[in-house]
C-alpha positions, -999 to 999 in steps of 0.1 A, spaced: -421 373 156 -447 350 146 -481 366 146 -506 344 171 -537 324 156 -572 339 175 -571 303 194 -533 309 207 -540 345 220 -572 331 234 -552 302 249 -524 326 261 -547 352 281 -562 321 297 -598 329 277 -621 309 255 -622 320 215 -660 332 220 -646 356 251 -620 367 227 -637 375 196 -663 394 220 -628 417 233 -619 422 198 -653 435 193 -653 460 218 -617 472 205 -591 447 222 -556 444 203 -546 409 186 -509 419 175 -495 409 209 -502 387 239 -492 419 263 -513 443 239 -543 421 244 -537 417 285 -532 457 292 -568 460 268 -583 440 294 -569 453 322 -582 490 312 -615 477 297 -628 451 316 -650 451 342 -632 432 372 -656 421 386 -674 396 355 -647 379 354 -637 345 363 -610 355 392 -631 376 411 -665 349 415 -667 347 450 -666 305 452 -631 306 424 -657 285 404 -642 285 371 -676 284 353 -689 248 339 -675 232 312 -704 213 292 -703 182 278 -724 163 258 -740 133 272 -734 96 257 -770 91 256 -800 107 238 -826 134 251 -851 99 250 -830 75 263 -820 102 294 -857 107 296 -866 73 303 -833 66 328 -854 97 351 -889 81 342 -870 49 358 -859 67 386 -890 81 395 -908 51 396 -888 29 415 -883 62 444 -925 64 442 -927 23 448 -902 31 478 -920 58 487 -952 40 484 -940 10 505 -932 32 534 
């Protein structure tokens, strides 16, 4: 059988690579998928993990944004201002 790469086993136990390389820290198994799972299931704690958050929120996946730190700045300055004239006005 053809031995799996850190980002297939990740993949396969449903995991990120960071997650992973954190298990194999702690001891988890690479040689097998099943290995890996049964490690988890005995070492784990249940209730940090993603199926046991109370809303099912699968945590936030972060993207970086198509526009700079300034230009993002200035679209809140922009923001602000025109909600302070409304405010203003009454």
């Amino acid at each position: 059988m053809k031995k799996l790469t850190k980002t297939q086993l990740a993949q396969e136990l449903g995991i990120s690579r960071v997650m992973l390389y954190k298990c194999i820290h702690k001891g988890c198994p690479t040689d097998s998928v099943e290995a890996a799972k049964q490690w988890r299931r005995n070492n784990l704690d249940i209730m940090q993990t993603k199926e046991w958050r109370i809303d099912r929120n699968p945590g936030v996946k972060r993207v970086r944004p198509d526009y700079s730190y300034e230009e993002l700045t200035e679209m809140v300055k922009a923001g602000y201002d025109e909600l302070a004239a409304k405010v203003a006005k009454g």
